[in-house]
N, CA, C and O atoms as a GROMACS GRO file, in nm:
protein
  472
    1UNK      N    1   0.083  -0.119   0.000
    1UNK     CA    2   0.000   0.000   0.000
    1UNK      C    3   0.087   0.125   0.000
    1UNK      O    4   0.206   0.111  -0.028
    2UNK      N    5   0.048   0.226   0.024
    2UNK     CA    6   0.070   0.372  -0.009
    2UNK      C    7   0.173   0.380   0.070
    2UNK      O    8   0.136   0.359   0.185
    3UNK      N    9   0.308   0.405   0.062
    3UNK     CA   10   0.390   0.443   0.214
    3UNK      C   11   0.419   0.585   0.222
    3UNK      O   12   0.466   0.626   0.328
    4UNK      N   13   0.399   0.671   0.123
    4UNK     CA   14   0.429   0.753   0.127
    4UNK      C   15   0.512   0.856   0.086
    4UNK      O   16   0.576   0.802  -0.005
    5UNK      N   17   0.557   0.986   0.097
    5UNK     CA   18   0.645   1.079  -0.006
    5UNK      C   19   0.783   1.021   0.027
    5UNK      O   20   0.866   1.022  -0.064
    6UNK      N   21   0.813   0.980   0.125
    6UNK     CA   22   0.948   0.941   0.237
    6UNK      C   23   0.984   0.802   0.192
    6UNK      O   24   1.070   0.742   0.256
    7UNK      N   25   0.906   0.727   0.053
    7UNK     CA   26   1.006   0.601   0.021
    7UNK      C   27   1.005   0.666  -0.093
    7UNK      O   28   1.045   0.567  -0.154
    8UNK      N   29   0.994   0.756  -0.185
    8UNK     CA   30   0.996   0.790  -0.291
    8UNK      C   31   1.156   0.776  -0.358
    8UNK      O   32   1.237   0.785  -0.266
    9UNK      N   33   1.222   0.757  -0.485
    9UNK     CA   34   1.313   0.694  -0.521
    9UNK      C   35   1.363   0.780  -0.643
    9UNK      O   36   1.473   0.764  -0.697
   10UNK      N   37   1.250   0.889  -0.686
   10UNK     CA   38   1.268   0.990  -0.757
   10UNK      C   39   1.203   1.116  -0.759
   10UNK      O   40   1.106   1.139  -0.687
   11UNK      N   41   1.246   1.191  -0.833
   11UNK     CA   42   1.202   1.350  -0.822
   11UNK      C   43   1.047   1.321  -0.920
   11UNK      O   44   1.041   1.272  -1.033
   12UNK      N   45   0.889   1.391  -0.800
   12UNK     CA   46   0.817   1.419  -0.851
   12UNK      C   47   0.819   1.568  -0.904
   12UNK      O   48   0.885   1.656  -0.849
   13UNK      N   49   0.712   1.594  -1.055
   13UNK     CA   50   0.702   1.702  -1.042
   13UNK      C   51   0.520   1.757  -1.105
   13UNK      O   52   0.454   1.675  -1.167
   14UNK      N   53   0.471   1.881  -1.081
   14UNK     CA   54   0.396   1.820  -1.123
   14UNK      C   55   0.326   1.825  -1.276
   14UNK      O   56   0.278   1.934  -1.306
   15UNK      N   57   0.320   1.760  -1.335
   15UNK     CA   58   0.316   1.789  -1.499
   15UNK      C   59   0.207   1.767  -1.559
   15UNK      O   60   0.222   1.684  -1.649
   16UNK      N   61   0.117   1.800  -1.550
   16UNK     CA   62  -0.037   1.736  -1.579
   16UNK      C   63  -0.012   1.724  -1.765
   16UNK      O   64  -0.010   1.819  -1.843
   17UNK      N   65   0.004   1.579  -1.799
   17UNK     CA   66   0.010   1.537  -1.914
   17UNK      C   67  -0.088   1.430  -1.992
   17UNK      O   68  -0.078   1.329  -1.923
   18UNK      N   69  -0.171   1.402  -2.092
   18UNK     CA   70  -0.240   1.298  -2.103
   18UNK      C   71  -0.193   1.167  -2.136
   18UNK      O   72  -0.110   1.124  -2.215
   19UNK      N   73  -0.280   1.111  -2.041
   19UNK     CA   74  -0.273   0.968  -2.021
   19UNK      C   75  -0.339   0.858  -2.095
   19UNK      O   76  -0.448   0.884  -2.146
   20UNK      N   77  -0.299   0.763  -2.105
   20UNK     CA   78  -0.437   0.648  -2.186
   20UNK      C   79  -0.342   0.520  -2.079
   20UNK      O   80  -0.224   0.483  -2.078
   21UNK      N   81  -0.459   0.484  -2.003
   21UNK     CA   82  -0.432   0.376  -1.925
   21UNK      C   83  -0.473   0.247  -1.993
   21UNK      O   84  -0.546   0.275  -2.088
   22UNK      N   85  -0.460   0.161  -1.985
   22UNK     CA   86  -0.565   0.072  -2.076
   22UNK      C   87  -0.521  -0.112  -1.967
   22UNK      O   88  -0.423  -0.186  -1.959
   23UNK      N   89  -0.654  -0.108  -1.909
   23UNK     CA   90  -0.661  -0.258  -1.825
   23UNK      C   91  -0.698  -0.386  -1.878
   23UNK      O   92  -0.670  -0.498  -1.835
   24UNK      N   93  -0.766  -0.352  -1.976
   24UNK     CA   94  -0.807  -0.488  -2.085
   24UNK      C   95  -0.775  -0.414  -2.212
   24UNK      O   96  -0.774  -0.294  -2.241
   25UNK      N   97  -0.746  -0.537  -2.286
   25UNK     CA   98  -0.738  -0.496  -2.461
   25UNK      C   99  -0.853  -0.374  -2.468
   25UNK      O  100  -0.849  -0.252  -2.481
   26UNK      N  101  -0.947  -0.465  -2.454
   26UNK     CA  102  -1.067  -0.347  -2.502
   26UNK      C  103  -1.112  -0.234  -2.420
   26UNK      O  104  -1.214  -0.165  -2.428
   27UNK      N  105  -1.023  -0.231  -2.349
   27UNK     CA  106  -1.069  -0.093  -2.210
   27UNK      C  107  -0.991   0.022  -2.190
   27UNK      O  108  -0.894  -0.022  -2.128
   28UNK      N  109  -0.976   0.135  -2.203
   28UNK     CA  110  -0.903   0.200  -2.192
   28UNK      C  111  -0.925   0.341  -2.098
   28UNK      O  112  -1.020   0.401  -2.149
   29UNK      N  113  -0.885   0.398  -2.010
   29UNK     CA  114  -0.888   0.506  -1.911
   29UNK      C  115  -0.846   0.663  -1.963
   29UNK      O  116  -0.724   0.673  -1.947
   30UNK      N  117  -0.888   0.758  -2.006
   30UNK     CA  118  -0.814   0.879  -2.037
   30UNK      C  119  -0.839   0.941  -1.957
   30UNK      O  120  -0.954   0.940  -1.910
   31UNK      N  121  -0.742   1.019  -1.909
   31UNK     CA  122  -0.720   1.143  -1.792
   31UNK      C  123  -0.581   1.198  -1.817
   31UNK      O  124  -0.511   1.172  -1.914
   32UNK      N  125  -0.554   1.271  -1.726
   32UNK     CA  126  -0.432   1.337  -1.683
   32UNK      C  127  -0.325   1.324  -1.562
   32UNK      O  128  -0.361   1.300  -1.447
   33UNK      N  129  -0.187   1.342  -1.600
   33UNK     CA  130  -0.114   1.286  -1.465
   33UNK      C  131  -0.139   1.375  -1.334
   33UNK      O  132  -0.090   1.486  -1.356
   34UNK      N  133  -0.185   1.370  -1.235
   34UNK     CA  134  -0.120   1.498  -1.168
   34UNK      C  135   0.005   1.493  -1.094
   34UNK      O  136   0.032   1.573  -1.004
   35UNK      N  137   0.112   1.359  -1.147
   35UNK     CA  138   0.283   1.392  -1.138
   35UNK      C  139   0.333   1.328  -1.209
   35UNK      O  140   0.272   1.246  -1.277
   36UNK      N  141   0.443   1.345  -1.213
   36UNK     CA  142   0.513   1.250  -1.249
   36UNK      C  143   0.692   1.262  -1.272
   36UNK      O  144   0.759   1.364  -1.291
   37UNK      N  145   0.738   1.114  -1.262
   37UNK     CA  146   0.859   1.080  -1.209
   37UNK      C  147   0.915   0.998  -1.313
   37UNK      O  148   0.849   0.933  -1.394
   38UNK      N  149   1.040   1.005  -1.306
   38UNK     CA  150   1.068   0.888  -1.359
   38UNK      C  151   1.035   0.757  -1.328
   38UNK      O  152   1.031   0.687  -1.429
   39UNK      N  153   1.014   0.708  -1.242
   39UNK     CA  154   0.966   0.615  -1.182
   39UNK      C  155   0.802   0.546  -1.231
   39UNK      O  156   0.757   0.432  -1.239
   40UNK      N  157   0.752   0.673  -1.254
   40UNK     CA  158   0.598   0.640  -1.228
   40UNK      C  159   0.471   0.766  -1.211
   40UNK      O  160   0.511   0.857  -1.139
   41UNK      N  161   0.337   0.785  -1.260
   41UNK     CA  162   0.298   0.863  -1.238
   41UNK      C  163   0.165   0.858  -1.155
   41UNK      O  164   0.102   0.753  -1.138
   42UNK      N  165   0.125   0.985  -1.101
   42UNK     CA  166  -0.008   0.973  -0.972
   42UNK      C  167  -0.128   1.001  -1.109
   42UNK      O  168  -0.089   1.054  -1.213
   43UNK      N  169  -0.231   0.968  -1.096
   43UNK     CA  170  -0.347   0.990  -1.216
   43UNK      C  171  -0.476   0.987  -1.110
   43UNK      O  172  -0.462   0.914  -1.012
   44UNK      N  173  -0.588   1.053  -1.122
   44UNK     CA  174  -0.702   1.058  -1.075
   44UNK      C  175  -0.817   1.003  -1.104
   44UNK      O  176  -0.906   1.073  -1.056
   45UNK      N  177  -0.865   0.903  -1.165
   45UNK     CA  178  -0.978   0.786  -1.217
   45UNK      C  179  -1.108   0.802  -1.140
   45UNK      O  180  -1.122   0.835  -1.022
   46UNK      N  181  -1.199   0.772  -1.231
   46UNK     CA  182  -1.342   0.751  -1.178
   46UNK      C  183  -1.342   0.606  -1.140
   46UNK      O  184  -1.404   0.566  -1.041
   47UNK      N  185  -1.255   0.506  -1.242
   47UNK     CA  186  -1.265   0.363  -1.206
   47UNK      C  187  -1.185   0.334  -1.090
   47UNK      O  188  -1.107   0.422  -1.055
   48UNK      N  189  -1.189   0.248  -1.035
   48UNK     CA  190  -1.089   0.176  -0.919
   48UNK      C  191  -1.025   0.062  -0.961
   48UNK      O  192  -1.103  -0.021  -1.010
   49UNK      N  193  -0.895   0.025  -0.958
   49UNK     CA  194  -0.836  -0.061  -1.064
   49UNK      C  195  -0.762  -0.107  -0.875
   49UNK      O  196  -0.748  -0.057  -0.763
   50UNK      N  197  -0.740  -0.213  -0.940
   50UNK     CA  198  -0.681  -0.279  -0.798
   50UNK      C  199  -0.519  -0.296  -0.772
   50UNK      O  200  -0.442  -0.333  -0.861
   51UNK      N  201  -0.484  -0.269  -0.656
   51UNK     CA  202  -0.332  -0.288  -0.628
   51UNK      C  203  -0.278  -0.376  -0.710
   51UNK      O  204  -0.353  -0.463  -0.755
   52UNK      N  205  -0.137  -0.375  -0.750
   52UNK     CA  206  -0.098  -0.500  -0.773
   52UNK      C  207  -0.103  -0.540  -0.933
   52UNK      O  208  -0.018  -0.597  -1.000
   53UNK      N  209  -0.231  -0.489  -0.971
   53UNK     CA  210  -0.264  -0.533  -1.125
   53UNK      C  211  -0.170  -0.450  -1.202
   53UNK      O  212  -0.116  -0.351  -1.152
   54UNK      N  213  -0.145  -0.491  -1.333
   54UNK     CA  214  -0.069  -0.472  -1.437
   54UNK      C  215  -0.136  -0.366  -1.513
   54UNK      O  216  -0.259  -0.362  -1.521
   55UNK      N  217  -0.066  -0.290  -1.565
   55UNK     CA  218  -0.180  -0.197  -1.671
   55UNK      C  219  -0.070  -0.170  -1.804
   55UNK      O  220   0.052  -0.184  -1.810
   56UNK      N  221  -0.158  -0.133  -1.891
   56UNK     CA  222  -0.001  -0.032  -2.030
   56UNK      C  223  -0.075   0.126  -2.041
   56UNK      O  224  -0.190   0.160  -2.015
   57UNK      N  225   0.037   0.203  -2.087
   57UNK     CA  226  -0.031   0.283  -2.092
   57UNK      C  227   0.044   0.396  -2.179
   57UNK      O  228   0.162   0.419  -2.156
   58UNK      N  229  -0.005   0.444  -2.247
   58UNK     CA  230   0.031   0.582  -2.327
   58UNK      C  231   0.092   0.752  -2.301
   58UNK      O  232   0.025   0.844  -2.349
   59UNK      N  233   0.175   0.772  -2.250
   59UNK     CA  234   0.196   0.923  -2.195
   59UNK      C  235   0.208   1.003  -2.310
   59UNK      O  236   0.289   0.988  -2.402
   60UNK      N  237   0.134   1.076  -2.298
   60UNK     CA  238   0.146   1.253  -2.404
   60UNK      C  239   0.284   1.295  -2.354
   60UNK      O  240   0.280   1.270  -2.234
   61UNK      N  241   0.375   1.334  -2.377
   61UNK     CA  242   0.461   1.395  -2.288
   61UNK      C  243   0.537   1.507  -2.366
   61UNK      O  244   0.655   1.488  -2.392
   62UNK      N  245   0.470   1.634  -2.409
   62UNK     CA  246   0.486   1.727  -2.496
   62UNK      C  247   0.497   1.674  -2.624
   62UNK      O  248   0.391   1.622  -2.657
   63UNK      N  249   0.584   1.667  -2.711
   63UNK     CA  250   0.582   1.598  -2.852
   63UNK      C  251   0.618   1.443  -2.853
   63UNK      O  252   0.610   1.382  -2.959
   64UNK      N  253   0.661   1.371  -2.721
   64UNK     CA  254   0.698   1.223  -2.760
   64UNK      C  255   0.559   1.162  -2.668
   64UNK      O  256   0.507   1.216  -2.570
   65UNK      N  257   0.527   1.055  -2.724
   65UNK     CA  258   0.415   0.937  -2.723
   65UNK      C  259   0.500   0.796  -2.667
   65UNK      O  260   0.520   0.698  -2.738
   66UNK      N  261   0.535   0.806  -2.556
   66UNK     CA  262   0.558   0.712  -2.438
   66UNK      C  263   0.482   0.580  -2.383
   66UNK      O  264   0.408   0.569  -2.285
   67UNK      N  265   0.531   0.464  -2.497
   67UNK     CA  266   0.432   0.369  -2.429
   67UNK      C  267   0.518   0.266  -2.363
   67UNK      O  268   0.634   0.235  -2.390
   68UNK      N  269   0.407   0.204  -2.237
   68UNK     CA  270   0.499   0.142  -2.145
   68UNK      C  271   0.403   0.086  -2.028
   68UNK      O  272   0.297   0.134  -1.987
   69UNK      N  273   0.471  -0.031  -1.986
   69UNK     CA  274   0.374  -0.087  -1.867
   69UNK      C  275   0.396  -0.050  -1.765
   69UNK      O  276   0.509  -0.007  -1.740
   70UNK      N  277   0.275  -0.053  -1.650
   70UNK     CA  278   0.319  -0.016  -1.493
   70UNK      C  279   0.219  -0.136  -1.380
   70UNK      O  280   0.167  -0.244  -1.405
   71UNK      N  281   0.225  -0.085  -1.303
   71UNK     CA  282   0.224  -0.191  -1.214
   71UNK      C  283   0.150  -0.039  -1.105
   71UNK      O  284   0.203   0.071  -1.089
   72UNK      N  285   0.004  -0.093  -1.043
   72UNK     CA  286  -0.110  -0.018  -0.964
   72UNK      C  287   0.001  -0.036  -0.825
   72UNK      O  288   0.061  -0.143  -0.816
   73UNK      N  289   0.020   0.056  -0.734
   73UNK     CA  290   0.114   0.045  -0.626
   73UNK      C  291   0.022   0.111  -0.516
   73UNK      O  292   0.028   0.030  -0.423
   74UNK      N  293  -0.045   0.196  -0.484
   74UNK     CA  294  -0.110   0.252  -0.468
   74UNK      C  295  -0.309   0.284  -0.504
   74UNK      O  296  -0.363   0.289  -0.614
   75UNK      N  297  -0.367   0.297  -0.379
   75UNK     CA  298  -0.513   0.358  -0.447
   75UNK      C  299  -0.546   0.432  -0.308
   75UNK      O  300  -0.497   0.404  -0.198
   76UNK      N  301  -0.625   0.517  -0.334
   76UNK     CA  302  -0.669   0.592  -0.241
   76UNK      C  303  -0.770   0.650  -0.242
   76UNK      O  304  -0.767   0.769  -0.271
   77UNK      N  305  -0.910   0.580  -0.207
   77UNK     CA  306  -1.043   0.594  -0.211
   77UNK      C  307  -1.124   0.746  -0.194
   77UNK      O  308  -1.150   0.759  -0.075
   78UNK      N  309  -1.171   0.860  -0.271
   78UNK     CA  310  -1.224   1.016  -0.152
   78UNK      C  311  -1.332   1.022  -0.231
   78UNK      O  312  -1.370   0.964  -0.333
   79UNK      N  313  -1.380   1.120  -0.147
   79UNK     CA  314  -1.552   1.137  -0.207
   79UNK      C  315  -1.497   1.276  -0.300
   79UNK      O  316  -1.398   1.348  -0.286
   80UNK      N  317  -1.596   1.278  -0.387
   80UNK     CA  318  -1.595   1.394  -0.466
   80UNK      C  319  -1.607   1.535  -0.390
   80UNK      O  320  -1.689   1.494  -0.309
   81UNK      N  321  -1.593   1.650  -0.359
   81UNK     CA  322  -1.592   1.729  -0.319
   81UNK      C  323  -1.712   1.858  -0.343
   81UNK      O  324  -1.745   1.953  -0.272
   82UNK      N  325  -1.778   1.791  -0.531
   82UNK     CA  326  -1.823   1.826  -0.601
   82UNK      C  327  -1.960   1.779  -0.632
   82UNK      O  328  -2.047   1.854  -0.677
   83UNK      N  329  -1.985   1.603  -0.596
   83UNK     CA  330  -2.120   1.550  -0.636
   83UNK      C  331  -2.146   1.448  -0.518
   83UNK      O  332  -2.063   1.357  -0.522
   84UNK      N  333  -2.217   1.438  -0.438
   84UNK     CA  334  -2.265   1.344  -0.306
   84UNK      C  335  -2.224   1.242  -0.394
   84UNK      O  336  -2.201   1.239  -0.515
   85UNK      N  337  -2.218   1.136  -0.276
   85UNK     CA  338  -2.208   0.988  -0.338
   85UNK      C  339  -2.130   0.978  -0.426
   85UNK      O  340  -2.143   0.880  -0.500
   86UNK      N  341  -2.010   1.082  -0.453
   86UNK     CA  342  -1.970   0.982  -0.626
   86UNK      C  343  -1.798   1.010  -0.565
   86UNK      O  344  -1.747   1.113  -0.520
   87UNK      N  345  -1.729   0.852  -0.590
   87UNK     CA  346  -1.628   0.829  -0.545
   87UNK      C  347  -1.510   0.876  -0.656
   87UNK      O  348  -1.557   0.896  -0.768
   88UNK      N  349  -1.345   0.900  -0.640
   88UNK     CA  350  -1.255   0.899  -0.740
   88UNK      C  351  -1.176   0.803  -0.640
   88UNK      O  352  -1.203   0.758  -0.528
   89UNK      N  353  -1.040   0.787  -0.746
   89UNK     CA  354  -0.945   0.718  -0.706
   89UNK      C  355  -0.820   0.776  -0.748
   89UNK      O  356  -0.785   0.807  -0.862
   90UNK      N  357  -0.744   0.788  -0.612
   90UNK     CA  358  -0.623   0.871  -0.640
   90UNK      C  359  -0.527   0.770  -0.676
   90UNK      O  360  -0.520   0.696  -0.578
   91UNK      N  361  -0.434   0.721  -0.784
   91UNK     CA  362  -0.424   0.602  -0.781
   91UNK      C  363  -0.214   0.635  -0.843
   91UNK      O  364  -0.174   0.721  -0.922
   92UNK      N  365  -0.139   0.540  -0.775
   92UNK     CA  366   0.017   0.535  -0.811
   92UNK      C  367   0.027   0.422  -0.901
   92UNK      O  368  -0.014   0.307  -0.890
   93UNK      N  369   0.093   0.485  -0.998
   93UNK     CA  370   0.117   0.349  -1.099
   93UNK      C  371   0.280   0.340  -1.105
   93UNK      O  372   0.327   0.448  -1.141
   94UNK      N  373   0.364   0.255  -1.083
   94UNK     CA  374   0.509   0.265  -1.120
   94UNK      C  375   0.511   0.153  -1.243
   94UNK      O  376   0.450   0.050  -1.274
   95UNK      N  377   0.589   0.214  -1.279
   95UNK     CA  378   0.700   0.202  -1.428
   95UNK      C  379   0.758   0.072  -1.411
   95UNK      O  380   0.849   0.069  -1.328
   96UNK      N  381   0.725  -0.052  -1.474
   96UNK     CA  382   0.754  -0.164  -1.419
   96UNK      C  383   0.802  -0.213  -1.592
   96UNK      O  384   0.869  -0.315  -1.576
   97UNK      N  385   0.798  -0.194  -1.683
   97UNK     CA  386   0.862  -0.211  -1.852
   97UNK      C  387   0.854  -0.053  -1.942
   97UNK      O  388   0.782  -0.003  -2.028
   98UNK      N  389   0.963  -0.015  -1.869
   98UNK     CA  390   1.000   0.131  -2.002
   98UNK      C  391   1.145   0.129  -2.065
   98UNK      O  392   1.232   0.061  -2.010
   99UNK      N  393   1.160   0.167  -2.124
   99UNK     CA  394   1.276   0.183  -2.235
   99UNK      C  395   1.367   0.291  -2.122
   99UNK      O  396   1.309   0.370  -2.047
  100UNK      N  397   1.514   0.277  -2.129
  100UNK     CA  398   1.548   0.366  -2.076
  100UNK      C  399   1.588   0.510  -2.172
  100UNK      O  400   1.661   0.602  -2.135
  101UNK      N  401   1.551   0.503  -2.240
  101UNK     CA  402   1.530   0.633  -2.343
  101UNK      C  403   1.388   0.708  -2.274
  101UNK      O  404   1.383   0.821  -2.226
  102UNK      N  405   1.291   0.621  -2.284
  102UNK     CA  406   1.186   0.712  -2.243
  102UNK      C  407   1.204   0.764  -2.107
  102UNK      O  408   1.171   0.879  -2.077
  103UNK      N  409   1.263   0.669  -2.014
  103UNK     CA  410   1.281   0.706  -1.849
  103UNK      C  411   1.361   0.819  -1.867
  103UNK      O  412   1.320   0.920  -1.809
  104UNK      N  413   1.525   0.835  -1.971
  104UNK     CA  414   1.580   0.958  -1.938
  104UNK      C  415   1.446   1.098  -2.000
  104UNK      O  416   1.415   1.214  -1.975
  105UNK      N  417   1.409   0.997  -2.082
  105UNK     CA  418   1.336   1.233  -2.141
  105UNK      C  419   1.201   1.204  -2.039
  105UNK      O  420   1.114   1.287  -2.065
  106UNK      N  421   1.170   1.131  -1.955
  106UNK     CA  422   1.069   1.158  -1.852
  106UNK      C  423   1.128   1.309  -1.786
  106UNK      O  424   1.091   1.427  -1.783
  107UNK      N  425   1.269   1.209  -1.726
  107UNK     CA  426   1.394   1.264  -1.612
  107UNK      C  427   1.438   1.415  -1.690
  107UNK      O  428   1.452   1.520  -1.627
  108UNK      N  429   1.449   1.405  -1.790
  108UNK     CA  430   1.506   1.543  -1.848
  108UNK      C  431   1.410   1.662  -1.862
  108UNK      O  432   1.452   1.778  -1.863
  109UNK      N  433   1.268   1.628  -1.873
  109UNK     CA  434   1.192   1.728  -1.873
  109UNK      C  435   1.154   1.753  -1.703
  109UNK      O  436   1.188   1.865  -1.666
  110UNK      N  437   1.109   1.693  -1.626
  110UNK     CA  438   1.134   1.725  -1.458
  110UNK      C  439   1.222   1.797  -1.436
  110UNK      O  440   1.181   1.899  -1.381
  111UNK      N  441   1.396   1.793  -1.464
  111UNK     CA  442   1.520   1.872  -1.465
  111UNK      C  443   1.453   1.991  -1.493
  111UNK      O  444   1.437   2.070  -1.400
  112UNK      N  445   1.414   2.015  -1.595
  112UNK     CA  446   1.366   2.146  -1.681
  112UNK      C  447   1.323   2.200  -1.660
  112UNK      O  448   1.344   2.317  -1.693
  113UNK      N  449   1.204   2.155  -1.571
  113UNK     CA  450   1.092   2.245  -1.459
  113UNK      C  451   1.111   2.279  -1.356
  113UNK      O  452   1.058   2.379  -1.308
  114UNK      N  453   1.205   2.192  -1.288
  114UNK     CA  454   1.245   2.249  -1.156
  114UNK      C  455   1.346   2.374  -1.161
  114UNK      O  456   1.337   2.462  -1.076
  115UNK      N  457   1.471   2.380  -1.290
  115UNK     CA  458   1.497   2.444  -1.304
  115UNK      C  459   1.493   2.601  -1.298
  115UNK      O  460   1.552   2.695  -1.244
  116UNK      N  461   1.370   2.573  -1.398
  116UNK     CA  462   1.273   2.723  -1.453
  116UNK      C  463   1.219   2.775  -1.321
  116UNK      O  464   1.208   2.896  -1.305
  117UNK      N  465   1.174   2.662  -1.197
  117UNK     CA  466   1.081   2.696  -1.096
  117UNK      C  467   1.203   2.752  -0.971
  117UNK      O  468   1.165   2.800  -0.864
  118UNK      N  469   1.320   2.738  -0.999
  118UNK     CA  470   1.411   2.761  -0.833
  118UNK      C  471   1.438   2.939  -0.924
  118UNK      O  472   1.502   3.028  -0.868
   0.00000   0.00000   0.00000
């Protein structure tokens, strides 16, 4: 489960980029990251996908198209803030089959932002 910012293994930042999660051939999730690491990114879902499970998935990541599997590490159940009764899922996916080409220009654009931001 979730341990927290304090086992983290790389620099988050936050990059809201589009996503295509996809849990079955025929199923697929679109949203946005709200981080991401080399390692792995946080995404916000209406569905609840379970610890542990396998997913692939597609990153927008300014002009390159990043595909790659991860592995659900994390979920974190809250009520909407916005509509009674209606649940999201704050959910960690890590990077469990990426190219290390894609991991460095993950890593190189994070560099870039933190940069611009100190």
């Amino acid at each position: 489960m979730y341990e927290g910012i304090e086992k983290r293994k790389f620099i988050r930042a936050r990059f809201p980029c589009k996503i295509l999660i996809h849990n079955f051939p025929e199923h697929s999730i679109s949203t946005h990251t709200e981080n991401i690491s080399a390692g792995g990114v946080r995404v916000i879902i209406g569905e609840r996908m379970e610890a542990g499970s396998f997913v692939g998935m597609e990153i927008h990541l300014k002009e390159n198209k990043i595909s790659c599997q991860g592995k659900i590490v994390w979920v974190v159940d809250k009520k909407s803030p916005y509509r009674k009764g209606i649940l999201y899922h704050d959910t960690g996916i890590e990077f469990c089959e990426i190219s290390k080409e894609d991991r460095n220009a993950i890593n190189s654009i994070i560099e870039k932002m933190l940069c611009v931001e100190k």
